[in-house]
PLY file of the C-alpha trace (Angstrom):
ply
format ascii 1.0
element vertex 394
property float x
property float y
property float z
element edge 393
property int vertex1
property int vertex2
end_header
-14.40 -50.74 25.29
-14.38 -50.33 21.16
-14.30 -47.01 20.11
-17.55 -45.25 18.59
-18.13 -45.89 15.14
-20.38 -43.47 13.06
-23.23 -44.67 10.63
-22.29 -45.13 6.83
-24.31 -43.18 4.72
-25.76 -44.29 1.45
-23.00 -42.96 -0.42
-20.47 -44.90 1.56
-18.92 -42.08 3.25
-19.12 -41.73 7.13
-19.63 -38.19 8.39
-19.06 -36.74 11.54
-19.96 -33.81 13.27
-17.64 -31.49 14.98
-19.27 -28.36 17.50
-17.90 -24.96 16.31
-19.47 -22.65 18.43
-23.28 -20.43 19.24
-24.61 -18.82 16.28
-27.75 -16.61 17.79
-28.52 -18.48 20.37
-28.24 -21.79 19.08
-25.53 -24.36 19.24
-23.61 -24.85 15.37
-22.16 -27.58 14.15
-19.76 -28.68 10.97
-19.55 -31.96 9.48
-16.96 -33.89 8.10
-16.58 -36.76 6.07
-14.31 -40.02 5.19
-14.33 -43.31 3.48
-13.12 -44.74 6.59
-13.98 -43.45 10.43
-10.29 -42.95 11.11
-10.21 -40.57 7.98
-13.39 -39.17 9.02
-11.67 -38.57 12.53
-8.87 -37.56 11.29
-10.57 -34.64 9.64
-12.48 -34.08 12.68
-9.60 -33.53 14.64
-7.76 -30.88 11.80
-11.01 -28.89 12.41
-11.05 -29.07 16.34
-7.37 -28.15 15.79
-8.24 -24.82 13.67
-11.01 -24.20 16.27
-7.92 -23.95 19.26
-5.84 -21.62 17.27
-8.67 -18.95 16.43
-9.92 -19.96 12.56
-13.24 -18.53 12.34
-15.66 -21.57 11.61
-18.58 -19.69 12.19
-19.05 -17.65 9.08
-21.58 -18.28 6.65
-19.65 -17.38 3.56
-15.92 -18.42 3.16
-15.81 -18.02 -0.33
-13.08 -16.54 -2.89
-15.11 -13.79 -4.39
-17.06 -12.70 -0.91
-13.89 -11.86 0.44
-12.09 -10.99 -2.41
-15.11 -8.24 -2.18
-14.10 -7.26 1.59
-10.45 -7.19 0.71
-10.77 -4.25 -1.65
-13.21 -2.33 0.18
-10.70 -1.85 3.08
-8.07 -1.38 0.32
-9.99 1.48 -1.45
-9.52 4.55 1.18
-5.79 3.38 1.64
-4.36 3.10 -1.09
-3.94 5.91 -4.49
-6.81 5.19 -6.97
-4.48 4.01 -9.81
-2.77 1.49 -7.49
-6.48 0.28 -6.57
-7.68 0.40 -9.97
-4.75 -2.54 -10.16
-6.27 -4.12 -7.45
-9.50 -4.68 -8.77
-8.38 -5.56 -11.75
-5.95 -8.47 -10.70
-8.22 -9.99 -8.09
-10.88 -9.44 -10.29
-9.14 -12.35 -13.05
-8.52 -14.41 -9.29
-12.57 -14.13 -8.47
-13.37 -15.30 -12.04
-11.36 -18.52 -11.88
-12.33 -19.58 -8.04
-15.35 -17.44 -7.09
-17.60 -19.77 -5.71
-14.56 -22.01 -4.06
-14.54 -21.80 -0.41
-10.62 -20.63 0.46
-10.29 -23.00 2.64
-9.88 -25.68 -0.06
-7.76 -23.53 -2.32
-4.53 -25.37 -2.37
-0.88 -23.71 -4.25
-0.99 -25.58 -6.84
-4.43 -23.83 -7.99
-3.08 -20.14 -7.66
-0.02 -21.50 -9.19
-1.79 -23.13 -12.23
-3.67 -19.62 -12.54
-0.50 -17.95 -12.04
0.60 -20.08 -15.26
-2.33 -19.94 -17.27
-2.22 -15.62 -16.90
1.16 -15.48 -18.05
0.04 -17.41 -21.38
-2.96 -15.42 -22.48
-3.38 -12.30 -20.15
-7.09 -12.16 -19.29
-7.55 -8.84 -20.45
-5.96 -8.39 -23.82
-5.91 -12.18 -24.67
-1.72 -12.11 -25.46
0.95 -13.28 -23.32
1.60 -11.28 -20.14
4.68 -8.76 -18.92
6.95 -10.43 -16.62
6.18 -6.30 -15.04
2.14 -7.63 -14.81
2.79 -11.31 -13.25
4.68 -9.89 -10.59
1.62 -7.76 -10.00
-0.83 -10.86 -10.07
1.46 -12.59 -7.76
1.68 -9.60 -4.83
-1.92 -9.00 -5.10
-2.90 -12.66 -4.55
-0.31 -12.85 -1.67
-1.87 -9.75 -0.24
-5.23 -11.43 -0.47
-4.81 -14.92 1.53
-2.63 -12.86 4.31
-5.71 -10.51 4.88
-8.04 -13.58 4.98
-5.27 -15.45 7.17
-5.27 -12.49 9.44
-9.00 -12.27 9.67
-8.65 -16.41 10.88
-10.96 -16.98 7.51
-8.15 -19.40 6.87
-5.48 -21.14 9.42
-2.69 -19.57 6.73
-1.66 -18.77 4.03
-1.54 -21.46 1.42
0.70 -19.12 -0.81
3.46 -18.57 2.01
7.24 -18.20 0.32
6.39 -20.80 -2.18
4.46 -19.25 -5.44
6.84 -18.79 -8.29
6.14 -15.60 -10.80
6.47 -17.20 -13.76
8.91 -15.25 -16.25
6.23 -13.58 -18.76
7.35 -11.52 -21.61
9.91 -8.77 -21.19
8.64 -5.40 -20.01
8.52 -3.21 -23.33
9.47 0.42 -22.54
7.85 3.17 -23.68
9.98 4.78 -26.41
10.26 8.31 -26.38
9.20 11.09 -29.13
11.69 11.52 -32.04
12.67 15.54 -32.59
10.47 15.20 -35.82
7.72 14.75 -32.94
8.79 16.96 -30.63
8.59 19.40 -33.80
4.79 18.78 -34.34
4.21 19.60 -30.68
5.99 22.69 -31.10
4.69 23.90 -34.56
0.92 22.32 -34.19
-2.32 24.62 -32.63
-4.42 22.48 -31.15
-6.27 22.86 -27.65
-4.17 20.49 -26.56
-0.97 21.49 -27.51
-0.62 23.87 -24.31
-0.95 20.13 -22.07
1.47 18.29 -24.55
4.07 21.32 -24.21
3.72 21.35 -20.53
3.97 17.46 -20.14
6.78 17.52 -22.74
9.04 20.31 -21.16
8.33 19.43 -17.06
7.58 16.10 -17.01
3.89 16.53 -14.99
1.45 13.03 -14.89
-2.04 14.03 -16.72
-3.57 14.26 -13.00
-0.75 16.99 -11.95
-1.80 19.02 -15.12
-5.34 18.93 -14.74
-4.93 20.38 -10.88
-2.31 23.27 -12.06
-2.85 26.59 -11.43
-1.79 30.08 -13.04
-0.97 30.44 -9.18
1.43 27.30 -9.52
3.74 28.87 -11.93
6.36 31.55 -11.55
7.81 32.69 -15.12
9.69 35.05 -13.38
11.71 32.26 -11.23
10.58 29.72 -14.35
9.32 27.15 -12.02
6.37 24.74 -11.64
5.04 23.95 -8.00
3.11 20.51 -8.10
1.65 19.94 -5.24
-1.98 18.28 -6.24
-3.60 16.05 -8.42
-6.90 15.49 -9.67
-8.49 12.37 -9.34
-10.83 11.39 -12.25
-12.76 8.64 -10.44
-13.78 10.93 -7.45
-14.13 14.02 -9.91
-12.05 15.96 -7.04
-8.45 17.13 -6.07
-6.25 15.05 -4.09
-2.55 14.83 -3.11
0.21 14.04 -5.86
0.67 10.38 -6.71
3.27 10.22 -3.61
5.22 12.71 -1.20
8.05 13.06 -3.60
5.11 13.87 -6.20
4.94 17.58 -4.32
8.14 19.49 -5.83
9.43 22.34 -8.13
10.32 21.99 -11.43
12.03 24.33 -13.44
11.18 25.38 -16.70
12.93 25.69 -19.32
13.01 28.98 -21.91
10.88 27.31 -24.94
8.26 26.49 -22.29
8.01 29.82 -20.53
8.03 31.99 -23.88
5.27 29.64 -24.77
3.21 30.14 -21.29
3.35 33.83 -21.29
1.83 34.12 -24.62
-0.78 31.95 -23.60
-4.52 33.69 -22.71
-5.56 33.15 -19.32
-9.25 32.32 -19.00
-9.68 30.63 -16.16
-7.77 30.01 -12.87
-6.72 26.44 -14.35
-3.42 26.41 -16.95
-5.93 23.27 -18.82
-9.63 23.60 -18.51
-12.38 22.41 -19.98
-14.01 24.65 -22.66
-16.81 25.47 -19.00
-13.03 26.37 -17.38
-13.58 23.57 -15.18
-11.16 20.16 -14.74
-10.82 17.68 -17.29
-12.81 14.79 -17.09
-11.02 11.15 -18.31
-13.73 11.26 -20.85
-13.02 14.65 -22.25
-9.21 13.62 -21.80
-9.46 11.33 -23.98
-12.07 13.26 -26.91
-9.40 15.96 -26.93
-6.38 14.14 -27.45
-7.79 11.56 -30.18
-8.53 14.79 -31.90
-5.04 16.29 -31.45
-3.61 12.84 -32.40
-6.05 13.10 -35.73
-4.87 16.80 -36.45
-1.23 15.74 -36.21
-1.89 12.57 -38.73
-3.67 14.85 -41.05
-0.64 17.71 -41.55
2.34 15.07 -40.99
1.31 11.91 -42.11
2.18 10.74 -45.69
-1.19 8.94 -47.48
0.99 8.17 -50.75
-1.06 4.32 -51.01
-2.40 4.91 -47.97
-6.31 3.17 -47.87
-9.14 5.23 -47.10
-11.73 3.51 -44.61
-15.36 2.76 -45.71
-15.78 6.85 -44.21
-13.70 8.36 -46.51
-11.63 9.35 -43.27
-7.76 9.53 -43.49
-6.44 6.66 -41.75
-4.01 6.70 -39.18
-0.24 6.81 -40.87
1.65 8.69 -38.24
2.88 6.49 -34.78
0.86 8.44 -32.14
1.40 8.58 -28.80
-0.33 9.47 -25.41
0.03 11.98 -22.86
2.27 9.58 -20.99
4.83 9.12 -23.59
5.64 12.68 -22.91
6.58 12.28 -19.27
8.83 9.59 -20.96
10.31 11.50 -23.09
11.09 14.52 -20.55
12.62 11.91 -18.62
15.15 10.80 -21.86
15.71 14.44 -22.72
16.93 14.96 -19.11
19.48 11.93 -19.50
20.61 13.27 -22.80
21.03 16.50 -21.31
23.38 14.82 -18.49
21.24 15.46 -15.70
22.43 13.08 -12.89
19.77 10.26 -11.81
19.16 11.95 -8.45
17.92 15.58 -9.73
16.08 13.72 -12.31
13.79 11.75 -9.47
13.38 15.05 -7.79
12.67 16.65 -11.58
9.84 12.91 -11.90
8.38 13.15 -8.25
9.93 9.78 -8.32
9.57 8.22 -4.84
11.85 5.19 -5.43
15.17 6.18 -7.01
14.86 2.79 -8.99
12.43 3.93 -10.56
14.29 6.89 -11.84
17.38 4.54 -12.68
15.48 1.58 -14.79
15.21 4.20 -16.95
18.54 5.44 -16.80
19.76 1.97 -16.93
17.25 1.38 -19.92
18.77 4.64 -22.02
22.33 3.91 -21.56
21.76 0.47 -22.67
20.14 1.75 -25.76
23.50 4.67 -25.88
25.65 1.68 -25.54
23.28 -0.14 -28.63
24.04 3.07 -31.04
27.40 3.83 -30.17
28.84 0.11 -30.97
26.63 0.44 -34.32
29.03 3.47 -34.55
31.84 2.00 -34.24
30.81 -1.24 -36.48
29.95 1.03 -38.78
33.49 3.04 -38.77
35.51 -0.23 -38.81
33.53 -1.73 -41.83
34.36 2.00 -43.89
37.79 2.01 -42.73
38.44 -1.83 -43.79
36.74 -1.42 -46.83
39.21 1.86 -47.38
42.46 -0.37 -46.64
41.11 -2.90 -48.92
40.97 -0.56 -51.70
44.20 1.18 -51.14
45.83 -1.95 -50.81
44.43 -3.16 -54.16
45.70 0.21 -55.67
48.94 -0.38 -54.57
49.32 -4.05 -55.66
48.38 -2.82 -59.31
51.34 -0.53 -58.95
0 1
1 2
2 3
3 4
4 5
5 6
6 7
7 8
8 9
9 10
10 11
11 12
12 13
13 14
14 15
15 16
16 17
17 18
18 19
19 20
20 21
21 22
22 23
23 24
24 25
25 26
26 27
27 28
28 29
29 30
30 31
31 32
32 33
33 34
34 35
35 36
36 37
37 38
38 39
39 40
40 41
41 42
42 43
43 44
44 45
45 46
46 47
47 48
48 49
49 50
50 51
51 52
52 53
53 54
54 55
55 56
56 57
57 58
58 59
59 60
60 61
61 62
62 63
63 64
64 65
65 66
66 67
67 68
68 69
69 70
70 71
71 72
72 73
73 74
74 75
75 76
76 77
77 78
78 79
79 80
80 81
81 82
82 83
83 84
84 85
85 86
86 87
87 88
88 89
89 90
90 91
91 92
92 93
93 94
94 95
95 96
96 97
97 98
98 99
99 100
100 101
101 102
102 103
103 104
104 105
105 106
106 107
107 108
108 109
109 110
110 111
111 112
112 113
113 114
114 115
115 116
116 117
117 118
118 119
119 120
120 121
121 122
122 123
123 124
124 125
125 126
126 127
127 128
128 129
129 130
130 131
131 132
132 133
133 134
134 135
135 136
136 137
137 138
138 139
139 140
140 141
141 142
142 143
143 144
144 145
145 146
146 147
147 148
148 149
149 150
150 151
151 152
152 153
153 154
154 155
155 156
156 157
157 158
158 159
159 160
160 161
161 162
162 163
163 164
164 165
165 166
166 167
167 168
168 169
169 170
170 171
171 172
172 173
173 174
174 175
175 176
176 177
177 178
178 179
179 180
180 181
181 182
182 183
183 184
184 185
185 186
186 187
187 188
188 189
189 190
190 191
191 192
192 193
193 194
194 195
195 196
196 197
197 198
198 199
199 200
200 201
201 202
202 203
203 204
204 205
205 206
206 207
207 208
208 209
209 210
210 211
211 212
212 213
213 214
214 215
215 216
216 217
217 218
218 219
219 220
220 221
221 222
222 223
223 224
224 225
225 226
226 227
227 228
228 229
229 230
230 231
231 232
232 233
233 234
234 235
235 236
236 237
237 238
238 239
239 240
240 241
241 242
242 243
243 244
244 245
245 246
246 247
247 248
248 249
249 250
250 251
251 252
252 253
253 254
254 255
255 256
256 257
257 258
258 259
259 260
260 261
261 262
262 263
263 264
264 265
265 266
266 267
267 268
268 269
269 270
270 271
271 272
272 273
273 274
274 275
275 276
276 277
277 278
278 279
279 280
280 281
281 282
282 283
283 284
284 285
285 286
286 287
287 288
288 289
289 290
290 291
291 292
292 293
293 294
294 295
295 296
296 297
297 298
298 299
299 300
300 301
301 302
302 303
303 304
304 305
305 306
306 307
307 308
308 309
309 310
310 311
311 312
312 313
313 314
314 315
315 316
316 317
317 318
318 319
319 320
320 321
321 322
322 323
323 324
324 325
325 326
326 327
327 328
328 329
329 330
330 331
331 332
332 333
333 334
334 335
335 336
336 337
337 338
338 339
339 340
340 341
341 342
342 343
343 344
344 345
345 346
346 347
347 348
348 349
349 350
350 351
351 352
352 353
353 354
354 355
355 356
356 357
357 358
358 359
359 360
360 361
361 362
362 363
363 364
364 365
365 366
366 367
367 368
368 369
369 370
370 371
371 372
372 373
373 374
374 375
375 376
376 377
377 378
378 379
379 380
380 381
381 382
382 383
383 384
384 385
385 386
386 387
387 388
388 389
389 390
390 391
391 392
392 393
């Protein structure tokens, strides 16, 4: 008996239908199509095949940026807000390249193309990206198909073992404040100079300042107890960034003279002028201001063009509230502290974190001391050279 053949449609393909199931009350159906009826087939039987092991057929939208959408809202109450933030962000690049593409026909070589493309021209800032940043792109996408994988959206990941992070550009670190810096932090009023001294000398994140309490410090012991944050995008407290975020760190003397002649007008160390928390907003109002006080008694305008304001322009290298955590972190290395009371010191959870830097700073020590030494060889030669010329006049 010859085998069925379906009708040709006017576009020459031949489609057939495949039965995926009851969708209220009535019976739903997919079709597939071919140039040939065995390719037709062929695709009939892939879906039939999905169908046995679970895939879920039935739902009405299957593409990138629907459940790109769903991902993130079951990452948003399990993850921190910063690491979220990230998400959104990365996925957020992914949903503008294949929004409207249905997942199932998203192949590797697309999200490795994109993969490609980001590492060019990041799609944020427009210049190539951190090798730091593509591995980022890379685990968020991989988290993405296994959540749609495991919700049978897809048969499986299409990603698997087999995406390569393209190299990017070399993570730049953060460099650290000179002593002529440190200096301005020490010697400059400012309402912020009482967060920059505190972030300078202990090493808290922004979020760990804006939650401390007079309560948190003990000048008598000269400790800090962290053990809160404040999160800007709820506009509420929450726990530190991780569990090894929740520790005491000492303080050293130019700190605690500093605290105890501070005023204390409100139950936060670093309120708002209302003596409530800082929002991001007024974060960032107060510390453009500090950064323009500090240009305006260091900075040297010998040449230096005026904008169309009449406003100093910026001469000195600023830096944010971060770069002080940074440089707490160098100042303990210079100081000798070993790597492990400097992640307790952090609230580091992952001791590599604490040692990239390490490794980072003795790299740079190892930099300076062989300039040292090129330096002492090319005066000593140099010496020789003379004497020797000395003594051949003789």
């Amino acid at each position: 008996m010859p085998k069925k053949s379906n009708a040709r449609r006017a576009d020459g393909r031949i489609a057939v239908q495949v039965y995926i199931g009851m969708v209220d009350g009535k019976r739903k159906y997919k079709t597939v199509y071919g140039k040939t009826q065995k390719e037709a087939e062929q695709k009939a039987a892939e879906l039939r095949a999905q169908l046995h092991r679970g895939v879920d057929l039935i739902s009405t939208d299957r593409t990138f940026s629907f459940w790109a959408e769903r991902f993130l809202k079951t990452k948003k109450n399990s993850v921190s807000v910063g690491w979220y933030r990230c998400l959104e962000q990365r996925l957020g690049h992914f949903t503008d390249r294949f929004g409207d593409a249905e997942l199932s026909k998203i192949r590797l070589c697309d999200v490795q193309a994109a993969l490609d493309d980001f590492a060019a021209c990041n799609p944020y800032s427009g210049k190539p990206t951190s090798r730091k940043t593509m591995i980022e792109y890379a685990s968020v996408i991989k988290q993405f198909f296994k959540f749609c994988a495991a919700n049978r959206i897809i048969d499986r990941s299409p990603l698997d073992d087999l995406l390569t992070v393209p190299a990017g550009e070399p993570s730049k670190h953060r460099d650290a404040l000179t002593a002529e810096q440190r200096e301005w932090i020490i010697n400059t009023p400012h309402r912020a100079q009482p967060a920059a001294m505190i972030m300078l000398y202990t090493g808290l994140r922004r979020g760990e300042l804006t939650a401390l309490l007079w309560s948190d410090i003990d000048l008598t012991a000269k400790t800090i107890t962290v053990n809160k944050s404040y999160s800007y995008k709820a506009k509420s407290l929450k726990s530190t960034k991780t569990a090894a975020g929740t520790r005491i760190v000492p303080i050293p003397d130019v700190l605690s003279d500093y605290l105890r002649a501070l005023p204390k007008t409100s139950m936060l160390v670093f309120p708002n002028t209302d003596g409530s928390y800082l929002s991001d907003t007024s974060w960032q109002k107060l510390w453009d201001s500090y950064m323009r006080v500090l240009n305006r008694k260091y900075g040297n305008f010998i040449g230096a063009p005026a904008d169309k304001r009449k406003a100093l322009p910026m001469v000195i290298d600023t830096f944010t509230p971060h770069c002080l955590r940074h440089t707490y972190a160098t100042m303990l290395y210079d100081a000798g502290v070993d790597v492990l009371t400097a992640k307790e010191f952090l609230g580091h959870s992952d001791i590599k974190t604490t040692l990239s830097i390490y490794t980072h700073l003795s790299a740079e020590k190892s930099q300076s001391d062989i300039g040292k030494l090129n330096q002492y060889l090319q005066s000593t030669t140099k010496t020789e050279a003379e004497n020797s010329a000395k003594k051949s006049a003789f």
